[in-house]
Every structure is written in C-alpha cells, then in structure tokens.
C-alpha positions as CSV (number, residue, x, y, z in Angstrom):
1,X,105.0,80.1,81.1
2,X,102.9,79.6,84.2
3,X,99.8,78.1,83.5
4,X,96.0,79.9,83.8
5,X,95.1,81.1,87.3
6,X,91.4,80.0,88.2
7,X,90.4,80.4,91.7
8,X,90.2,83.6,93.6
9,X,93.3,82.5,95.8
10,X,95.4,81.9,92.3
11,X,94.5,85.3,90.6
12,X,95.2,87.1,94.0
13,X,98.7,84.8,94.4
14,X,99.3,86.2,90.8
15,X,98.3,89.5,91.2
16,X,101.4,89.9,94.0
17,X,103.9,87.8,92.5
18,X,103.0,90.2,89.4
19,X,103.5,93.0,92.2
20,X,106.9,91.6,93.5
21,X,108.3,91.4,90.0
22,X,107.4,95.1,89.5
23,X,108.7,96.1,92.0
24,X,112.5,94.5,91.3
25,X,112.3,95.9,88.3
26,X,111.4,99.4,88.8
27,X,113.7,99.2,91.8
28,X,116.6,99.8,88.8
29,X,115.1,102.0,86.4
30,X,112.6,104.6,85.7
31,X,108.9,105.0,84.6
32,X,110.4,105.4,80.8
33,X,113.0,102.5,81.2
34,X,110.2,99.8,82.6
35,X,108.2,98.2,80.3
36,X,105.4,95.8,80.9
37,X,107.2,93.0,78.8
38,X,110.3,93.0,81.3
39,X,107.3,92.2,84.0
40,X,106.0,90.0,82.3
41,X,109.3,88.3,81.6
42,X,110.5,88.6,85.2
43,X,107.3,86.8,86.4
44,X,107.1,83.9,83.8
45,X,103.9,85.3,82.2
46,X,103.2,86.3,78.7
47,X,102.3,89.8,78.4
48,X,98.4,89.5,77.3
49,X,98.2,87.7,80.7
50,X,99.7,90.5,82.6
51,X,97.4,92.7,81.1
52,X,94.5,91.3,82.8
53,X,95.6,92.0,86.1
54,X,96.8,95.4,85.1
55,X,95.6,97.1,81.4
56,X,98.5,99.6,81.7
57,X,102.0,100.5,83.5
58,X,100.2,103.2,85.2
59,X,98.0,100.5,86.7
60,X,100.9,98.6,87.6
61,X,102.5,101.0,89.4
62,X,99.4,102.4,90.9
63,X,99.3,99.4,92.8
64,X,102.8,99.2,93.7
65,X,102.3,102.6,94.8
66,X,99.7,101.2,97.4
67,X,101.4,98.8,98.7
68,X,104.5,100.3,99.5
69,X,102.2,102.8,101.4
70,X,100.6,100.5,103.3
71,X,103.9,99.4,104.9
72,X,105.4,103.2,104.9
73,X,102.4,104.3,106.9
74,X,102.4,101.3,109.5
75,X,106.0,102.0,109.9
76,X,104.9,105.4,110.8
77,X,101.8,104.3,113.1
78,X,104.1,102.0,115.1
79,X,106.9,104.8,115.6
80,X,104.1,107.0,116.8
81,X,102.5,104.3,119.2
82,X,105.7,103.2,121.3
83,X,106.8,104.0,124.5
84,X,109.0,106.6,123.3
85,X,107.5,107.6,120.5
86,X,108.9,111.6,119.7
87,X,107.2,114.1,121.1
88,X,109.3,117.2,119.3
89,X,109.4,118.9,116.1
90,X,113.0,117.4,115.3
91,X,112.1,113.7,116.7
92,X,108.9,114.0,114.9
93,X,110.4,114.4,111.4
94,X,112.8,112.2,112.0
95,X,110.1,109.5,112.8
96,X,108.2,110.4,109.1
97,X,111.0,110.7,106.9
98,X,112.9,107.9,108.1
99,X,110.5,105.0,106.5
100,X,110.1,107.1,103.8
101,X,113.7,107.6,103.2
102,X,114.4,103.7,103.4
103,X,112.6,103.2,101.0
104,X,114.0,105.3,97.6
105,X,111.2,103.7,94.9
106,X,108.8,104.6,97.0
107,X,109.6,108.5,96.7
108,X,110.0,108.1,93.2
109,X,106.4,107.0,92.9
110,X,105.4,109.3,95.5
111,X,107.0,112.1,93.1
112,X,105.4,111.4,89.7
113,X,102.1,110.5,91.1
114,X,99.9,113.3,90.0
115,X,102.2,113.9,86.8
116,X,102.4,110.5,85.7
117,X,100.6,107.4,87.5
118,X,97.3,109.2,87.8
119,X,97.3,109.6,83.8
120,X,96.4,106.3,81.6
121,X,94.2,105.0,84.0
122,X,90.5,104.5,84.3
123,X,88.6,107.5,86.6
124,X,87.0,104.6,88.9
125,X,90.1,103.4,89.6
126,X,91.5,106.6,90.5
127,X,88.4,107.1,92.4
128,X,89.3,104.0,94.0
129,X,92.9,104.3,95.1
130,X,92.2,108.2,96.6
131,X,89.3,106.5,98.7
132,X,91.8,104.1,100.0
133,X,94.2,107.1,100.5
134,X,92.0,108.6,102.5
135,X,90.9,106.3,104.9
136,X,94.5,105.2,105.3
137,X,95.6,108.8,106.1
138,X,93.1,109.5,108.6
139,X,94.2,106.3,110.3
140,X,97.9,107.5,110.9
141,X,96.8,111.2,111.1
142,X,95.4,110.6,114.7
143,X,98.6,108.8,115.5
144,X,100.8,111.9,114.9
145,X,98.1,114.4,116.4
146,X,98.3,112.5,119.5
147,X,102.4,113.0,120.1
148,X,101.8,116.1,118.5
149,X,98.8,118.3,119.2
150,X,99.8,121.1,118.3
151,X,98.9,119.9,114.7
152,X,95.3,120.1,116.1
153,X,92.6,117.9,114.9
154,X,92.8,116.7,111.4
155,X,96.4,117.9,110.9
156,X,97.8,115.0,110.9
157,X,96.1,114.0,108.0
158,X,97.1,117.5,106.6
159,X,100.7,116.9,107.4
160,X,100.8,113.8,105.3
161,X,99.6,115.5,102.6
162,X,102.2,118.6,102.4
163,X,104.7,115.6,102.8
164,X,103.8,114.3,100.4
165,X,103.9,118.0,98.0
166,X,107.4,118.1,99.2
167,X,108.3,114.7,98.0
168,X,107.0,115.6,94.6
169,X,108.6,119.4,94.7
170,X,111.9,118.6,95.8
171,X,112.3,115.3,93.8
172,X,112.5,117.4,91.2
173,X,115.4,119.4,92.2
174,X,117.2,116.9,93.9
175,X,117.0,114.4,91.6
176,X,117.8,115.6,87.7
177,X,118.1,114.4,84.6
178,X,121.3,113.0,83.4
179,X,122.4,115.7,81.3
180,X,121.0,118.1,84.0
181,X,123.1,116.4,86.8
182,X,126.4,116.3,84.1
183,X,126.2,120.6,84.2
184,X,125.2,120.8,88.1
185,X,128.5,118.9,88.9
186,X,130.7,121.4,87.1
187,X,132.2,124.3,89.7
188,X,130.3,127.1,90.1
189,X,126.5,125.2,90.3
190,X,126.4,124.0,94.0
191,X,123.7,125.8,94.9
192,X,122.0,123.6,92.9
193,X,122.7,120.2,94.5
194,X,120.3,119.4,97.1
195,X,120.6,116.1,98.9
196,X,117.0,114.6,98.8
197,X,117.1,113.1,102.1
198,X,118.2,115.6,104.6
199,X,116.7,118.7,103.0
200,X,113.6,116.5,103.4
201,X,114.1,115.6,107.0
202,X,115.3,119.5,107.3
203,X,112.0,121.0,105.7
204,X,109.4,118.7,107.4
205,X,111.3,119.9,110.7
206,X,111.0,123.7,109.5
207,X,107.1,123.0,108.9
208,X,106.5,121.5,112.4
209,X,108.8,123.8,114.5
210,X,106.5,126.6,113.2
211,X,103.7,124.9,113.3
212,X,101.8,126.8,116.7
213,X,98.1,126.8,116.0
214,X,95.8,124.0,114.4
215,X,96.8,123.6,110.8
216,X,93.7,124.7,109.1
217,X,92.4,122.8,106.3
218,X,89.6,125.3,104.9
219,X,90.9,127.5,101.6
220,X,91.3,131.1,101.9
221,X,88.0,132.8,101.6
222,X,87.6,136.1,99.3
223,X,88.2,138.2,102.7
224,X,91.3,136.1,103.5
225,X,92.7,137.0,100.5
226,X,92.2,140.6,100.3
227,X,93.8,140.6,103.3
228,X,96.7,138.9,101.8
229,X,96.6,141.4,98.4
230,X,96.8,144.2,100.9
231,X,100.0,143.1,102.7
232,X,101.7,143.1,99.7
C-alpha cells in the first residue's frame, strides 16, 4: 500500500491517480459491476483511504464525469476555432458528436447522470459540479454560435444541453440490457436496434438543419400553451 499523502501536491497527485484507475476500470464494466474496492485495488490504496478523496462511487464518478468533459468540450472549442472549422448543419454535428463518440465511457456517464451520479452525493457538491457546468458551457457555447449564428445568442449553450438529453434518451434504446439485447436480436425486432452513434450524429443534424430562428431558452408562458392546447 502507498504510504499517507501530506502535502497539497501529494493529495492532488493521489486524487488523479485515484481518477486514472477509475477510469480503467469503469472503461470495462458498468455502474453496478464497479466497486470502490476494485479502485482501490487498481491504485494500491486501501479502501478507507479512497474514501477520503471520494465518500461514495457516485463521487467518484462525478469526478470522472468532469474530467472527461473538460477534454470533450476543448476538443469541441478547438474544432470550432480552426481555419475550417464547419459552418453547416451536417459539418456541425459531425464536429460535436465526433469527440463525443470517441470517447464511449463518457456517454455512459453522460447517460445516467441525472438517474444515477447525481444521487448519493452531498447537495454542495452537486451545487458544485453544475456551477462548473455552467461556466464551462457558456465557454464553448460562443464557439458554436460564432460558426453557427443561426443558434442565436445563448444557443450554443442550449444546444449542449439538448445534446446532452439525447445522449441520456437514446442510450437507453440503443444500448439494452442483456436479456433485452438477447430478444431484440431475434427476427422480427429490427426496428428496435438503433446504432448509438449515427442516429446521434443523424438527430443532432435533424435539430440544427431546422434550427431557423434563435433557440429560445425562456419556458412556455400560460398563453404559449393555450396556444399549443388549441392546436391540438
């Protein structure tokens, strides 16, 4: 076992080789399948030391969560800020999803974030992590309204977020439960099999191709919606 860390640079050394280790091991198996014992085992620590970096798995992966976000939305920036950066509906999704894509245990956070990660862990540190969100959306939302203004001011940010709603949605589709994959595969269920990837790339594409006016980011006010009852 490694021994204590003390200084500030030794705890923050530990807290990402605590990250790293995380993340080879949820890189093979799901939120049920890790345990906080195989971390600890994988980074040389006994588990009542790994616990004082992070109190629960949800913690753990809270913070994997952020960093593999933190790269994913650089990737993006930098896409966005070259010399031919895409300036079309198609090129534009293409430029989003691929990082994404690349990068499948990121999705699979992305996906049982609200259902999952945000549970078991303490309100200021969720208050924490969506305060970082934030600030780190509306520093690649200007990036995408600038190739793409049609998304008007403060959809970029916007965008990010339905992306990430159709991460979660059509993880769940795409990617079943065992049993649930065992019937799909039989004849008759094809309907049924979505590949994750390009129906991703395909419905980020659908959303900016129609995508003609400012995306407004205000609710729908009582009028709006009798408007909408009455269309029905």
């Amino acid at each position: 076992m490694r021994q204590r860390a003390r200084s500030r640079e030794d705890k923050e050394s530990r807290r990402e080789a605590i990250l790293e280790a995380a993340r080879e091991v949820w890189a093979t198996s799901s939120f049920d399948e890790l345990t906080m014992a195989d971390v600890a085992r994988r980074v040389q620590l006994a588990k009542g030391t790994l616990y004082l970096y992070f109190p629960t798995k949800e913690t753990l992966l809270l913070a994997l969560l952020e960093s593999a976000l933190e790269r994913c939305l650089t990737e993006i920036e930098h896409r966005f800020s070259a010399g031919d950066a895409p300036d079309t509906p198609d090129e534009a999704a293409l430029a989003i999803t691929a990082p994404l894509l690349a990068d499948e245990p990121l999705t699979r956070l992305l996906a049982i974030l609200g259902t999952v990660l945000e549970h078991n862990v303490p309100q200021a540190r969720i208050r924490q992590f969506k305060a970082w969100l934030l600030r780190r959306l509306e520093r690649t939302g200007p990036c995408l309204e600038r190739r793409l203004p049609f998304l008007g001011r403060g959809g970029g940010v916007r965008l990010l977020v339905r992306l990430h709603a159709l991460v979660a949605g059509l993880a769940q589709v795409a990617r079943p439960a065992p049993a649930v994959a065992r019937v799909l595969a039989s004849p008759g269920f094809e309907p049924f099999r979505i590949d994750f990837d390009s129906e991703l790339h395909a419905m980020l594409a659908a959303i900016l191709r129609g995508e003609s006016a400012p995306v407004s980011t205000r609710p729908l006010s009582r009028v709006d919606r009798s408007r909408v009852d009455r269309r029905r």
